[in-house]
C-alpha positions as CSV (number, residue, x, y, z in Angstrom):
1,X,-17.4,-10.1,-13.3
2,X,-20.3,-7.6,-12.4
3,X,-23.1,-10.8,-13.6
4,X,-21.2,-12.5,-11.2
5,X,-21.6,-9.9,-8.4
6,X,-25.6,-9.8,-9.5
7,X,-26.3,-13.6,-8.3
8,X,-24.3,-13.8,-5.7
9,X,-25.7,-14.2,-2.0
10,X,-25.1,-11.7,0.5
11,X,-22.1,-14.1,2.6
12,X,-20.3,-14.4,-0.9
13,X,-21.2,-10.6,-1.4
14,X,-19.1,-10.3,2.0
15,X,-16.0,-12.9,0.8
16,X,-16.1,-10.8,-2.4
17,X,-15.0,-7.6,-0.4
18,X,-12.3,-9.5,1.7
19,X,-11.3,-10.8,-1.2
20,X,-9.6,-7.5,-2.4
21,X,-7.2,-7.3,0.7
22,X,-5.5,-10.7,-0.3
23,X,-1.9,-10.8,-1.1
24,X,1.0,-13.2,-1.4
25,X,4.5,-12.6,0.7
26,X,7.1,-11.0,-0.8
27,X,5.0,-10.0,-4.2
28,X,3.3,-7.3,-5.0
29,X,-0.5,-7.7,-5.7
30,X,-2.8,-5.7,-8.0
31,X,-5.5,-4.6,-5.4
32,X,-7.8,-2.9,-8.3
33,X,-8.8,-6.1,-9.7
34,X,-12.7,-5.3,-10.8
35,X,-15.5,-6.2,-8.3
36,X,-16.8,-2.8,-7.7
37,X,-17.4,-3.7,-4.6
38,X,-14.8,-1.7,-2.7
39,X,-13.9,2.1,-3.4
40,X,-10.3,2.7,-3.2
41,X,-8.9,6.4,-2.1
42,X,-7.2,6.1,-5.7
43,X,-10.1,5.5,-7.4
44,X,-11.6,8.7,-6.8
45,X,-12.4,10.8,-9.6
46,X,-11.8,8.2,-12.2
47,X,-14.2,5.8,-14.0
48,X,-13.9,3.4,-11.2
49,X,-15.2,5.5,-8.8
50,X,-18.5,5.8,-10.4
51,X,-18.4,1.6,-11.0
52,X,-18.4,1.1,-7.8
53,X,-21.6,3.9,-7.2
54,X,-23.8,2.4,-10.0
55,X,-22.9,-1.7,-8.7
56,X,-23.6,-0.3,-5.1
57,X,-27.2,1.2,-6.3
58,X,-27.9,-1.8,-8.6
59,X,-27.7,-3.8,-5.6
60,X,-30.5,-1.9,-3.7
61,X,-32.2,-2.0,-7.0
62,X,-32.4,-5.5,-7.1
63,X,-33.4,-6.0,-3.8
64,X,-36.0,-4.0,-3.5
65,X,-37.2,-5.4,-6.8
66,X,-36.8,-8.8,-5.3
67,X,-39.4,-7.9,-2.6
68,X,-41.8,-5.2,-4.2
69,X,-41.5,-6.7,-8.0
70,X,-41.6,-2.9,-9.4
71,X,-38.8,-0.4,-10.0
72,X,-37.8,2.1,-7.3
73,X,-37.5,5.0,-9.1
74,X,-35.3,7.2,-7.0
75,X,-32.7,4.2,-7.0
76,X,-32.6,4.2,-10.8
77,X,-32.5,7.7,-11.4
78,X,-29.2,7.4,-9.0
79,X,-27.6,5.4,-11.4
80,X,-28.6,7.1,-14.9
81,X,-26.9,10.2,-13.0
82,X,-23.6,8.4,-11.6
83,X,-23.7,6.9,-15.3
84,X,-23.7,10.4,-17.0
85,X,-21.1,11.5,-14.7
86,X,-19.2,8.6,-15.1
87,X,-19.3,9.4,-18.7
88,X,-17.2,12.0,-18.2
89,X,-14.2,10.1,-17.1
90,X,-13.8,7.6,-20.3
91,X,-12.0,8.7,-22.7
92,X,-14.1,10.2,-26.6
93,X,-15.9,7.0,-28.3
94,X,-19.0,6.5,-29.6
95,X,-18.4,3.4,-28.3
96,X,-19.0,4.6,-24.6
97,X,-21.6,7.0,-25.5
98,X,-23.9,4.4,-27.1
99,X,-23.5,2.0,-23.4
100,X,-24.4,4.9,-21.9
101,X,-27.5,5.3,-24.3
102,X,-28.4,1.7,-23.9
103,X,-28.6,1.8,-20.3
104,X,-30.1,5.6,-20.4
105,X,-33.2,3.4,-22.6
106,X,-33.2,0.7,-20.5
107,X,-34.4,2.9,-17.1
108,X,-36.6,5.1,-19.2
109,X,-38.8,2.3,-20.3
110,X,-38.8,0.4,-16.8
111,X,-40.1,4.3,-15.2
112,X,-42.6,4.5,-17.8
113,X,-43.5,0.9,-17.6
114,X,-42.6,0.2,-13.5
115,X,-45.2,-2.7,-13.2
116,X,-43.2,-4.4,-16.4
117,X,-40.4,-7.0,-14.6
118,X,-39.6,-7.9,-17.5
119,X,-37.6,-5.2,-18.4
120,X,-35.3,-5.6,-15.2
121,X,-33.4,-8.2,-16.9
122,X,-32.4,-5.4,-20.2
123,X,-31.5,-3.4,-16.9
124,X,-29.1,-5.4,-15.4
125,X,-27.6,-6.1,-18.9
126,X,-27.3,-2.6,-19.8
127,X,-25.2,-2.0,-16.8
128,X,-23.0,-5.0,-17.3
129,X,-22.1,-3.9,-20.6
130,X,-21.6,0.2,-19.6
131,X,-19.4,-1.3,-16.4
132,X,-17.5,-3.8,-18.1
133,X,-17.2,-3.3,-22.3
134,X,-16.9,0.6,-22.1
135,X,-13.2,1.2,-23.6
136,X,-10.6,2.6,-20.9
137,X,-7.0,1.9,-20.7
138,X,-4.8,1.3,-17.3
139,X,-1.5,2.0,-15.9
140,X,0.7,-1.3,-16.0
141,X,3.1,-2.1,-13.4
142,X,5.8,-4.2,-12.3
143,X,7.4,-3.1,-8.7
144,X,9.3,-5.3,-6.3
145,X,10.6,-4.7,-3.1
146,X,14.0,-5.6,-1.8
147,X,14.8,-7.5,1.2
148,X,10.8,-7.9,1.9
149,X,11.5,-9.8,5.0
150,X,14.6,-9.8,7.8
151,X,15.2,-8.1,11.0
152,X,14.2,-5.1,12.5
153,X,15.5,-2.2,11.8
154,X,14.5,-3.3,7.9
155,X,15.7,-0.9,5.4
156,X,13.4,-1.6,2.1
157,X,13.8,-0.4,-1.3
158,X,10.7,0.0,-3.3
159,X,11.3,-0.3,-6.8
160,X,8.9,0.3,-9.7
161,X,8.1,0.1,-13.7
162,X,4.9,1.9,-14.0
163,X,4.3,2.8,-17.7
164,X,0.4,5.0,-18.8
165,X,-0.7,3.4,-21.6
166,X,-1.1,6.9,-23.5
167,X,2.5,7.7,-22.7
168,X,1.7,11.0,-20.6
169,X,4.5,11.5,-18.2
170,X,4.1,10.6,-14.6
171,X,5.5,13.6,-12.2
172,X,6.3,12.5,-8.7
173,X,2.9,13.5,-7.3
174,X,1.3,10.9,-9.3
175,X,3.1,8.4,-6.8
176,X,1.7,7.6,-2.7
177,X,3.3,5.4,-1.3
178,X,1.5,4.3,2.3
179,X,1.2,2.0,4.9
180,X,-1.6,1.1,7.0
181,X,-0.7,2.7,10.5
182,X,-3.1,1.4,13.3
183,X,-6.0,1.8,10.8
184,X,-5.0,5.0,9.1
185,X,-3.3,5.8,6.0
186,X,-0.2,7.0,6.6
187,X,1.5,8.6,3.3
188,X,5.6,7.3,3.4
189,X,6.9,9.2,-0.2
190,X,5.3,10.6,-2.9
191,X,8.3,9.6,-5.2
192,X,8.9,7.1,-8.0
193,X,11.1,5.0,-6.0
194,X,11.6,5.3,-2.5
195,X,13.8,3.7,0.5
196,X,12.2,3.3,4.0
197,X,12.8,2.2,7.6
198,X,10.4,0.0,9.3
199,X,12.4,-0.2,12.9
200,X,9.7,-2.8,14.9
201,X,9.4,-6.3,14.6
202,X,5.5,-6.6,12.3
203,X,4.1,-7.6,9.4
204,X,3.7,-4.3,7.2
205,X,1.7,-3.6,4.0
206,X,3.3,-1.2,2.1
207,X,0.4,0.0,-0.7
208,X,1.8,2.1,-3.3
209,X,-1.2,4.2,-5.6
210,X,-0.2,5.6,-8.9
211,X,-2.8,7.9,-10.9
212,X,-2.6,9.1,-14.5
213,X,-2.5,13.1,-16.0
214,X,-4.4,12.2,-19.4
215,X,-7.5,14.2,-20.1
216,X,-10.4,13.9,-22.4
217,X,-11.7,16.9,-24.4
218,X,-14.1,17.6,-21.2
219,X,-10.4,18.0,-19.2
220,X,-11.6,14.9,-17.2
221,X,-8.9,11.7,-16.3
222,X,-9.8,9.2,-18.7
223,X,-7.4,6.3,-17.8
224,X,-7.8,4.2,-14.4
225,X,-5.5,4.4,-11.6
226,X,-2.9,1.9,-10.6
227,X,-3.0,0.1,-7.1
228,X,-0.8,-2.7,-5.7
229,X,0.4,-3.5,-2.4
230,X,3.3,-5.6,-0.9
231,X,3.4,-7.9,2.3
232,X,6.8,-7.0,4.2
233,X,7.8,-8.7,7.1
234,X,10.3,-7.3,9.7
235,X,11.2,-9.7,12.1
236,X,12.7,-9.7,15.6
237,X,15.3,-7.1,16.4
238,X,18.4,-9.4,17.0
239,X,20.6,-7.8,20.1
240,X,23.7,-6.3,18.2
241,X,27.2,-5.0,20.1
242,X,28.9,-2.1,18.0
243,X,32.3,-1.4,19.9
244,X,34.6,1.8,18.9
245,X,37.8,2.2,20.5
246,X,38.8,6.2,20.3
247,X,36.2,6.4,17.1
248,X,37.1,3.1,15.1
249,X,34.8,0.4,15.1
250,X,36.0,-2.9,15.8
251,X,33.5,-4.2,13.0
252,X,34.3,-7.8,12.4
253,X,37.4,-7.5,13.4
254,X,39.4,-9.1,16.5
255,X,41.9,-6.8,17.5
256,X,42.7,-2.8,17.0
257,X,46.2,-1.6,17.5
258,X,47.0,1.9,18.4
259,X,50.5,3.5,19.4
260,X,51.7,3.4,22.6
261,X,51.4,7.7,22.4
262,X,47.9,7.2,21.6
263,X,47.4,4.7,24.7
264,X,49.1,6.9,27.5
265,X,46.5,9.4,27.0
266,X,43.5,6.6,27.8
267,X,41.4,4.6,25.4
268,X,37.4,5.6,25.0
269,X,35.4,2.1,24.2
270,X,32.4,3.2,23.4
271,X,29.2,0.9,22.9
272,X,26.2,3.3,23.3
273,X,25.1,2.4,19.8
274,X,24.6,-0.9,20.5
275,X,21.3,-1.9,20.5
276,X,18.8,-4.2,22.4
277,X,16.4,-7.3,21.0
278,X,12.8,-5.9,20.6
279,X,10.9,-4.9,23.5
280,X,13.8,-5.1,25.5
281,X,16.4,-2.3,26.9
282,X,20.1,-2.9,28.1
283,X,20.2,-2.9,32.3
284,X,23.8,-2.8,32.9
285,X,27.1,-3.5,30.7
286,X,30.2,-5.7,31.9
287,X,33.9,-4.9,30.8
288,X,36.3,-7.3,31.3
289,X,40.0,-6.1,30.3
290,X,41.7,-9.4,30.2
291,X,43.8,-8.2,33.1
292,X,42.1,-9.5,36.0
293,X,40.0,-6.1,36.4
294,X,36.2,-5.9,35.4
295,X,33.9,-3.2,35.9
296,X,30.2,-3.3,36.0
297,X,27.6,-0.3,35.2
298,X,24.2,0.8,34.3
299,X,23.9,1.1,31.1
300,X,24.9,3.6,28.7
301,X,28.3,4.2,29.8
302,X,31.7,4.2,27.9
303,X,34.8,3.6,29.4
304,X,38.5,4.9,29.4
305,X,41.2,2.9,29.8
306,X,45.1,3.7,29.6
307,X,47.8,1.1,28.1
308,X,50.8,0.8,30.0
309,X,53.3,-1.9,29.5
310,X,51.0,-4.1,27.6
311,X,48.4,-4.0,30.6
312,X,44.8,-2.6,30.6
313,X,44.9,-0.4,33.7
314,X,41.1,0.8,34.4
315,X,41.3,4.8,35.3
């Protein structure tokens, strides 16, 4: 993947970046697939973090070997340090540490030798191998969301399976759960599961991060965070009518009975929960009583009514 970062030009350098905020409706989509290219709020203070520092310098390397043909020396000592630091977030081989030797070699020679080009090449090969065959495990997943797409108000439930490879228990504030409010990261639950409300009409991304408590012996997190996201689509608020008569709602039901005690004292229908399509209000309410008599209002009102003889008598 990095190689493939390393030749491209700078407009597939730009698709490469979009290419991390793509997802699919109703599915949730890994968003920490490896380019290196984007850094990731949960990537901080992982391994990641530090792939994306050493590709981002590598790339002003390179260019300003493309034009100049020697090394830039302040450039590469930026990434032998973001690679030592990096070090300190994989977890104890000497595996890593010979990677990190490799490409700690590889810079040396090119400083002492910075009229060499042919040594850029062992660079860029160095790195590949300490970005991409270094040995770190990462969360797995499986979460699904449920309905991901009706009306608004949309109640979701946000359902996971998140598992650390080294079997270190996740507490609750290794969860965030956020959406993407107007541009800013808005945290919604920092729980394993978690139901919530979107009440406008929008398509919402619901991004949930998920970060690991192993250490290494230097105390540092030595497996990579988990990030996915979900596309959730809450569609036009449909006008609904919720009618109580004295407290009961009518529901789906076509007629409520009451005693003729309970009518003599007057009948509250109340619709003030009722609620309008989006961007919309009510401006007035009709109620017609099936007895010739209707009465017309600005809106919320309830009414009261009294049953007598088997006649709606407006009071």
């Amino acid at each position: 993947m990095l190689k493939k970062i390393f030749i491209i030009s700078a407009c597939f350098f730009i698709l490469s970046i979009n290419s991390d905020f793509a997802y699919s409706a109703n599915t949730w989509v890994d968003t920490t697939e490896q380019t290196y290219t984007t850094l990731w709020v949960v990537d901080l203070k992982t391994f990641n973090e530090y792939r994306y520092k050493i590709t981002d310098q590598y790339l002003d390397l390179r260019n300003k070997f493309e034009v100049d043909w020697k090394i830039d020396q302040y450039i590469a000592a930026r990434i032998l340090l973001y690679a030592k630091e990096g070090l300190n977030y994989l977890p104890d081989s000497l595996s890593n540490k010979n990677y990190y030797n490799y490409l700690k070699s590889s810079i040396e020679k090119w400083v002492k030798y910075p009229e060499n080009s042919s040594y850029f090449e062992e660079i860029a090969t160095s790195i590949e191998n300490y970005l991409e065959k270094t040995t770190i495990q990462k969360i797995t997943w499986t979460v699904e969301s449920y309905p991901s797409t009706w009306n608004a108000p949309l109640t979701v439930t946000l359902r996971w399976n998140v598992k650390d490879p080294t079997w270190t228990k996740l507490e609750n504030y290794n969860y965030t759960w956020w959406i993407n409010e107007w541009g800013k990261r808005k945290i919604i639950g920092n729980k394993i599961a978690l139901t919530y409300i979107f009440r406008e009409e929008w398509n919402f991304a619901v991004f949930l991060d998920v970060t690991s408590n192993h250490k290494n012996s230097l105390w540092y997190t030595d497996v990579l965070p988990f990030s996915s996201r979900a596309n959730i689509v809450v569609k036009e608020k449909i006008a609904s009518i919720l009618l109580k008569v004295n407290s009961e709602n009518l529901g789906q039901q076509e007629e409520l009975k009451f005693l003729p005690e309970d009518a003599k004292y007057g009948l509250l229908f109340d619709a003030t929960s009722s609620t309008p399509t989006s961007w919309s209000k009510f401006t007035k309410t009709e109620w017609d009583f099936w007895n010739g008599v209707t009465r017309t209002n600005t809106w919320p009102k309830n009414r009261k009514s009294k049953l007598l003889k088997r006649r709606w008598l407006y009071c």
